[in-house]
C-alpha positions in Angstrom: -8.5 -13.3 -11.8 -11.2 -12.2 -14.3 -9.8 -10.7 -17.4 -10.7 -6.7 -17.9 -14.4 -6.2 -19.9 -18.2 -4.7 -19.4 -19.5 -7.0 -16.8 -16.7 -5.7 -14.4 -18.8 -2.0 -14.3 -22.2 -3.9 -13.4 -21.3 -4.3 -10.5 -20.7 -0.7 -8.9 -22.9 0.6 -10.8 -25.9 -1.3 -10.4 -25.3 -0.9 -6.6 -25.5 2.7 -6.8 -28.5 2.9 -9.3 -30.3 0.4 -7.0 -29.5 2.3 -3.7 -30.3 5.4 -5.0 -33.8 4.1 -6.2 -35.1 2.2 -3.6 -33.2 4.1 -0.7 -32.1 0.9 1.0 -28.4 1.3 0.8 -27.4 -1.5 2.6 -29.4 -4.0 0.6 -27.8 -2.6 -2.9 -24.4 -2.6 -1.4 -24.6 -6.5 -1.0 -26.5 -7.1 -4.0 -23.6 -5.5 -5.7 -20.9 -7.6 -4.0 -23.2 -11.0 -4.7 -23.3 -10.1 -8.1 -19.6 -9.0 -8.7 -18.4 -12.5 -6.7 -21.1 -14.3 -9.1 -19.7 -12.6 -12.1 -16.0 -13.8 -10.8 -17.4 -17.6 -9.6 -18.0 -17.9 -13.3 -22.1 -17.4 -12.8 -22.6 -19.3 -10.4 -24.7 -17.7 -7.9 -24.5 -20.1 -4.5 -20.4 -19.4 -5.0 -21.2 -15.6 -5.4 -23.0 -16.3 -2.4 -20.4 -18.2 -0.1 -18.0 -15.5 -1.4 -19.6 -12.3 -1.2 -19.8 -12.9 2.5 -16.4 -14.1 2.8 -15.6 -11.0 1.3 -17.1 -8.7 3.7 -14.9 -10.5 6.3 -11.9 -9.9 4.0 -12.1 -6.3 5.0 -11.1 -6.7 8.5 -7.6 -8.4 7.1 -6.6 -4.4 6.4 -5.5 -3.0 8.8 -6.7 0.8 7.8 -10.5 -0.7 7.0 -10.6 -2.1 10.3 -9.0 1.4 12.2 -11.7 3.3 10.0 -14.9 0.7 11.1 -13.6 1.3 14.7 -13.4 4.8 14.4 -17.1 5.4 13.0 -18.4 3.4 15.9 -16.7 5.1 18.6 -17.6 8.2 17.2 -21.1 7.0 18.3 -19.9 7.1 22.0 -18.3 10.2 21.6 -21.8 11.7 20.7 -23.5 10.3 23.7 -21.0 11.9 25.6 -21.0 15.4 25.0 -24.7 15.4 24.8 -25.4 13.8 27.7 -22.9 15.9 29.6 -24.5 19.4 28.8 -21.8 19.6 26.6 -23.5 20.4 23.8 -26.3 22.5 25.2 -23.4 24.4 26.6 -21.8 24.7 23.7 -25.2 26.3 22.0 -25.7 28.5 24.7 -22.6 30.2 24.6 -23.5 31.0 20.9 -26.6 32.1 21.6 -25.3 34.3 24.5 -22.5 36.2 22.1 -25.0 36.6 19.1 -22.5 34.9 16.9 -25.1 33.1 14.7 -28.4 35.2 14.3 -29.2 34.2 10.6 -29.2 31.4 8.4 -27.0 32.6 6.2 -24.4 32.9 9.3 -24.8 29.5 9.8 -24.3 28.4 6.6 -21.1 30.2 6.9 -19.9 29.0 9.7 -20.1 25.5 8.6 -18.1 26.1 5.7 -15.2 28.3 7.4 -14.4 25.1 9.9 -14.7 22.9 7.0 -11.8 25.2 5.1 -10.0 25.6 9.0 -9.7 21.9 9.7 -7.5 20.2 6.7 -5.5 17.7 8.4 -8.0 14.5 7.5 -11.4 14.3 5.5 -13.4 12.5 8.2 -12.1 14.7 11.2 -13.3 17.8 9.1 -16.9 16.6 8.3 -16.9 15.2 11.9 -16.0 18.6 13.9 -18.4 20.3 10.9 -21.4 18.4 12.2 -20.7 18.1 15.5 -20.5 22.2 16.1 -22.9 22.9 13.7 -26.2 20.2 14.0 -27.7 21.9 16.8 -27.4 25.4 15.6 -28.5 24.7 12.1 -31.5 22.3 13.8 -32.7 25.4 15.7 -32.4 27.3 12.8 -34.6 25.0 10.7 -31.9 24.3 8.3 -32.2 20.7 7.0 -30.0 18.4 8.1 -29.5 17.6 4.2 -27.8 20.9 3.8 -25.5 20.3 6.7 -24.3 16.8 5.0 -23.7 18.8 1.9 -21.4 21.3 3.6 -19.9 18.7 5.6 -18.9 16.9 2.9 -18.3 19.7 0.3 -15.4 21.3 2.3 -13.6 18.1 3.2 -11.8 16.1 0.5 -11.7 19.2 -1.3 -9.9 21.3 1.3 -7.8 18.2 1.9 -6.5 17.7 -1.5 -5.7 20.9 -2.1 -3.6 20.8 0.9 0.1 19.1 1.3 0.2 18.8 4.7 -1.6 15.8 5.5 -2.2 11.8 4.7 -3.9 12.7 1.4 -1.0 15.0 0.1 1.5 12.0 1.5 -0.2 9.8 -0.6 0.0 11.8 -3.7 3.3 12.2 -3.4 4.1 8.5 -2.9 2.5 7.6 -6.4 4.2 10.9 -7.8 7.2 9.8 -6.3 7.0 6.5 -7.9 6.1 7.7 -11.5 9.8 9.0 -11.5 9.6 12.7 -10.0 12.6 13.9 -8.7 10.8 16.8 -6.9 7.1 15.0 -6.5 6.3 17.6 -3.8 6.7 20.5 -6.0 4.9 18.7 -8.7 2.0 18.2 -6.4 1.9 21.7 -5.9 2.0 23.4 -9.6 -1.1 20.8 -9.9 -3.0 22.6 -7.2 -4.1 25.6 -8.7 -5.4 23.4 -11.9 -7.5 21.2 -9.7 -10.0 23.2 -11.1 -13.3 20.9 -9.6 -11.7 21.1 -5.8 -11.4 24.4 -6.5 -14.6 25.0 -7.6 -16.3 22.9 -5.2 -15.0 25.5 -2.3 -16.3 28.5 -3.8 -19.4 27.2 -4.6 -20.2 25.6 -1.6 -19.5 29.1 0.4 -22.0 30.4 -2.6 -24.8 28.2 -1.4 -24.1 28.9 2.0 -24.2 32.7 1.8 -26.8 33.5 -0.5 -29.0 30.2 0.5 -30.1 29.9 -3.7 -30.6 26.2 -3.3 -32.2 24.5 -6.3 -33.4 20.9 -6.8 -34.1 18.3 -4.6 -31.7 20.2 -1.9 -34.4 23.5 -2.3 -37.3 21.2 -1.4 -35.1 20.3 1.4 -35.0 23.4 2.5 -38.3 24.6 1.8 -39.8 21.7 4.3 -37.8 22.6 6.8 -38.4 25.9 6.9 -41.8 25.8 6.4 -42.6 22.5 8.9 -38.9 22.6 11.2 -39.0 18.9 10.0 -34.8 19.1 9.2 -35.0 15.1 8.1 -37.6 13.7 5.5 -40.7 12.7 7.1 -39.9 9.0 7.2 -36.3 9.5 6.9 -33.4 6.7 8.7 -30.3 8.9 9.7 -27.4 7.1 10.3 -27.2 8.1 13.6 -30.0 6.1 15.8 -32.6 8.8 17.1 -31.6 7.6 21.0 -28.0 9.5 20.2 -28.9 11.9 18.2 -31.3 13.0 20.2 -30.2 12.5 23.7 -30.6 15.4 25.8 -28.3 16.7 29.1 -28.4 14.6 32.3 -31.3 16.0 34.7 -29.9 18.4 37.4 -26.6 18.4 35.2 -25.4 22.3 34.2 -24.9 22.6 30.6 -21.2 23.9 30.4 -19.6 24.3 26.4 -15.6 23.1 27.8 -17.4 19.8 28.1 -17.9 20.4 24.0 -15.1 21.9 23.3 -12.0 20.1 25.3 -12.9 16.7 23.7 -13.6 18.2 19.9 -10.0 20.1 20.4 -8.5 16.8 21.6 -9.5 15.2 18.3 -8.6 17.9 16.2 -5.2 18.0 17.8 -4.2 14.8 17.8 -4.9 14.1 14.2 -1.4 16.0 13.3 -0.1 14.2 16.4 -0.8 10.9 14.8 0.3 11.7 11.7 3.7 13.1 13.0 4.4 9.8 15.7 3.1 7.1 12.9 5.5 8.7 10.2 8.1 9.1 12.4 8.3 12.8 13.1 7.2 13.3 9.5 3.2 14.5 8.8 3.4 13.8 5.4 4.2 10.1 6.0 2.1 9.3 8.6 -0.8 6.8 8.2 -4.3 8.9 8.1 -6.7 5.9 9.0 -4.5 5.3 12.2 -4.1 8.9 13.2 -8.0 9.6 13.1 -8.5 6.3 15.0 -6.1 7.7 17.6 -8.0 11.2 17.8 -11.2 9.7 18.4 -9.9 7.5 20.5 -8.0 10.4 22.8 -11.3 12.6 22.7 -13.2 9.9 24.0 -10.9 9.0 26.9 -10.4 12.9 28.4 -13.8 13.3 27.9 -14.3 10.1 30.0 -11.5 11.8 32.8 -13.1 15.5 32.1 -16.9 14.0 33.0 -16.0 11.9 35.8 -13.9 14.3 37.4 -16.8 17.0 37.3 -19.0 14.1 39.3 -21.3 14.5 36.4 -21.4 10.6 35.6 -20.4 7.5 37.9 -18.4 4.9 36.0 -21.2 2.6 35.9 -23.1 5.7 33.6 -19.9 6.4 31.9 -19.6 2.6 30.7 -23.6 2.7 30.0 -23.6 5.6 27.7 -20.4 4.3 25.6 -22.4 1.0 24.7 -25.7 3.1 23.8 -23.2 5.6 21.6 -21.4 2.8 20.0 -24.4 0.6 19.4 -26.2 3.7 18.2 -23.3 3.5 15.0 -23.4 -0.1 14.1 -25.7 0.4 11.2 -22.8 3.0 10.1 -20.1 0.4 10.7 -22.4 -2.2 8.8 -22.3 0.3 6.0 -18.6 0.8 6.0 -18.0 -2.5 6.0 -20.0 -3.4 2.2 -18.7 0.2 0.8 -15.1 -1.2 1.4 -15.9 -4.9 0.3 -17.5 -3.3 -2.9 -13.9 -1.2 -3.7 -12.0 -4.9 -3.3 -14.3 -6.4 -5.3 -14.1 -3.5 -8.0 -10.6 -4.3 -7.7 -10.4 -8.0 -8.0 -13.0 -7.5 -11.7 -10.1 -4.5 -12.4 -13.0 -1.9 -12.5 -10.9 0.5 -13.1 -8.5 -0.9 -15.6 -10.6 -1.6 -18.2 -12.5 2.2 -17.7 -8.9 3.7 -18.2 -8.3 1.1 -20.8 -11.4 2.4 -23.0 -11.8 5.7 -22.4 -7.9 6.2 -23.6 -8.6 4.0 -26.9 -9.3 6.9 -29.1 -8.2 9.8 -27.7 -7.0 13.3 -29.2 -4.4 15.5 -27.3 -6.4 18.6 -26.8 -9.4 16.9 -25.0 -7.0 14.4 -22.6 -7.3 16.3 -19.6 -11.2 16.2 -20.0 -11.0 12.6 -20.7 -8.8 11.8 -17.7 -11.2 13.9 -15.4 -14.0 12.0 -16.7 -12.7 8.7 -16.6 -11.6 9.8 -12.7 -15.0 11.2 -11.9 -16.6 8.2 -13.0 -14.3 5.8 -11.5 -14.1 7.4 -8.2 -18.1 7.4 -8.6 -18.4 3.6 -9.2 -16.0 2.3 -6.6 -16.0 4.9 -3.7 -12.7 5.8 -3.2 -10.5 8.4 -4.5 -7.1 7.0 -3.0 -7.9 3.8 -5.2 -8.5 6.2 -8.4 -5.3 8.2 -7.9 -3.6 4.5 -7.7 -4.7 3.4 -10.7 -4.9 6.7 -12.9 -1.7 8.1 -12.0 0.2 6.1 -13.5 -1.8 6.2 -16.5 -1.9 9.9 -16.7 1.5 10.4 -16.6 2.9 8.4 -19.6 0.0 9.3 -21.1 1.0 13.3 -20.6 4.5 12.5 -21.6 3.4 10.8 -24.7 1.0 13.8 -26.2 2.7 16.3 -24.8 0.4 17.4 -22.1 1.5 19.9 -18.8 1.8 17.2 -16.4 0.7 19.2 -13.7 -2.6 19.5 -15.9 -2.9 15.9 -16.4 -2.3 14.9 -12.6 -4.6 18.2 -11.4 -7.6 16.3 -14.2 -7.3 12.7 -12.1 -6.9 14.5 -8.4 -10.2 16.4 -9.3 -12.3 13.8 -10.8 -11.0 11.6 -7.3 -12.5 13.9 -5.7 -15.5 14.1 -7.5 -16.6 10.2 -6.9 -15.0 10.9 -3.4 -17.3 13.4 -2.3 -21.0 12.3 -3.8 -20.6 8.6 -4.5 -23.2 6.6 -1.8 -20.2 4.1 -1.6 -17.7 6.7 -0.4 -17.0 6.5 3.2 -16.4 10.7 3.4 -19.8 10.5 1.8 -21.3 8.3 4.4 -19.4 9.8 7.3 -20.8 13.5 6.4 -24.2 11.6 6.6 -23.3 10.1 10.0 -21.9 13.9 11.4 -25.1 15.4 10.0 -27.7 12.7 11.2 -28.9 12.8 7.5 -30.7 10.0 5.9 -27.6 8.7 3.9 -29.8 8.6 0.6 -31.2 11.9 1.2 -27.6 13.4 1.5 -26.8 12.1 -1.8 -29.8 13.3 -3.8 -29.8 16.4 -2.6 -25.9 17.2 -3.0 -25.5 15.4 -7.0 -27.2 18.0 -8.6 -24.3 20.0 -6.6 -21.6 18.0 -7.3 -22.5 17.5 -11.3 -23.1 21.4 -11.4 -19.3 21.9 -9.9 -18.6 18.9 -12.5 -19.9 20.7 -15.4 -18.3 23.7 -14.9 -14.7 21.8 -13.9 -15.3 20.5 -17.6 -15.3 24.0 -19.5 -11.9 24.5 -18.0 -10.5 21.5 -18.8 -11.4 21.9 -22.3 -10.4 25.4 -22.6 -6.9 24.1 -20.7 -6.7 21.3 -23.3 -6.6 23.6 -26.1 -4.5 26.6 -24.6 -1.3 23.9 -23.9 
């Protein structure tokens, strides 16, 4: 195991710089993995090689990674289904028909309240989010960028905010393990001092009702308003243009139950799954095999609903759940290096030696700034918020104890940075999900919602400091 220093950052980092320049993600993800296994194989870059790649195929020895993987690709085949059925058309229609979206601006809206309804998992929330709202916001020449921003801005931050699901389980686990007699209530006097989550919400239902977009997300806007081009001319969504595209069977009535009945199945039996897996208790139950069970369920009653309506033989039924979940390998592909990445950062103990410095020299009245920092950046660099709570946690908490810090303050600085990384790092797989439920160009999604998420950032900052000298 390498000892903690600077070369373990390079990594992460230079995967995300290089993604983010030359827009091939999947490229930069591996040249990130080579080069962290070359940093580990002492150099030596035929080694970094052999085990970058035996790396990859390390993910599959987790048993969430592989549940997650599955469940991206299957969400391919649910697509294919409730387009091809009339589902979706259906679905559209019966907006239409009730006037319930006239306006940008109500669209917008609508995309955030079912992000803010739907808590009980991250990826079930940006999936519903796109799902309902890519048609409407297509026909209302809203870029398919802005619906990957409000995908992804109302679901890790609705979800940590909220107990009642895997994320507030896990919290409590490492709250529970720092000593808390009560870690539920502890988690819950940190809520209201999550100030980014917080933030993130508000301002996200700001851009969606008064449509002020500014940076690259406005020229965003602007083309597809101007043009109806919702994806950058020469743009790659993650979801191939034969499923996102794919109209309603000829002679087949477009009908919104054969929309809604498999999205409510999903929805439903996310709290299902948490509640059987943690043995009648939500909080405990496992969140990558309750979403893997949702998906799963939608897909099969949709199967039963369309083939009991005649409107696809078996033969079609099998046919169109190849061309969905071949339609999401690319995604799967990309979920597969994100998670290799976050091993690697934690076999070079990325995150260790970030905590390890940024706490060096550090004065009590800044500390919750510090920690939200060293969070945001963490999160950031590795993809994963789960793996920052994990590791600065249990640093925050002596660490409040120590200087006399609120711990609720402290734990609220490290949930909110998490979430940061979580929901704008091109590594994070909410991030690349939101880009898969939008049909957004992955890098696209991420250009246009930084500026967004640093804005939130910034302002999350200001009340930090003004927390940190108010204690």
């Amino acid at each position: 195991m390498v000892e903690p220093g600077w070369l373990s950052i390079l990594p992460p980092v230079l995967a995300i710089v290089l993604a983010i320049w030359t827009k091939q993600v999947y490229f930069s993800l591996f040249f990130g993995i080579w080069l962290g296994y070359t940093i580990l194989a002492g150099g030596n870059p035929l080694v970094g090689l052999a085990d970058a790649l035996d790396g990859c195929i390390e993910v599959f020895e987790s048993d969430g990674n592989t549940k997650v993987i599955a469940f991206s690709a299957l969400v391919g085949a649910l697509i294919a289904f409730t387009q091809h059925s009339g589902g979706v058309a259906g679905f559209v229609n019966w907006i239409n028909s009730r006037k319930l979206v006239t306006t940008s601006r109500h669209a917008g809206v609508l995309a955030w309240l079912i992000g803010i309804m739907i808590f009980v998992e991250s990826s079930i929330t940006a999936l519903v989010t796109g799902a309902v709202c890519r048609p409407i916001f297509d026909k209302m020449k809203i870029s398919r960028e802005k619906l990957a921003f409000l995908c992804d801005s109302t679901s890790a931050p609705v979800c940590i905010l909220i107990p009642l699901n895997a994320w507030g389980a896990y919290i409590i686990g490492l709250l529970g393990n720092q000593g808390y007699e009560y870690p539920v209530q502890t988690m819950i006097a940190a809520m209201p001092l999550n100030f980014y989550a917080i933030l993130a919400l508000i301002f996200t239902f700001y851009i969606a009702y008064t449509r002020k977009d500014f940076g690259p997300m406005a020229r965003a806007e602007k083309r597809a308003m101007e043009t109806g081009q919702v994806l950058r001319p020469g743009a790659e969504p993650l979801v191939a243009k034969e499923i996102a595209n794919l109209e309603t069977k000829e002679g087949v009535q477009p009908r919104a139950r054969n929309f809604f009945i498999p999205i409510a199945v999903m929805v439903l039996m996310m709290p299902v799954g948490l509640l059987i897996t943690g043995n009648g208790d939500m909080t405990q139950g496992s969140g990558s095999t309750s979403v893997f069970w949702a998906v799963l369920a939608a897909t099969v009653v949709a199967t039963v609903l369309y083939l009991s309506q005649k409107l696809f033989t078996l033969h079609e039924v099998t046919e169109l759940f190849f061309k969905g979940f071949g339609g999401l390998v690319p995604l799967a592909v990309l979920m597969v290096f994100a998670f290799a990445i976050g091993n690697l950062s934690g076999k070079l103990q990325t995150g260790q030696y970030v905590a390890g410095v940024a706490s060096a020299v550090i004065s009590p009245a800044f500390v919750p700034t510090l920690l939200f920092l060293v969070a945001c950046f963490m999160a950031f660099s590795t993809g994963t918020s789960w793996g920052t709570f994990g590791i600065m946690v249990p640093i925050a908490v002596p660490m409040a104890h120590s200087l006399g810090i609120p711990d609720p303050l402290a734990i609220a600085a490290v949930l909110g940075g998490g979430i940061f990384g979580d929901h704008c790092s091109p590594i994070s797989d909410t991030t690349i999900i939101s880009s898969m439920a939008s049909a957004s160009d992955h890098i696209d999604h991420v250009n246009t919602q930084l500026p967004y998420a640093l804005t939130v950032a910034g302002a999350a900052i200001v009340f930090y400091l003004i927390a940190g000298f108010m204690m």
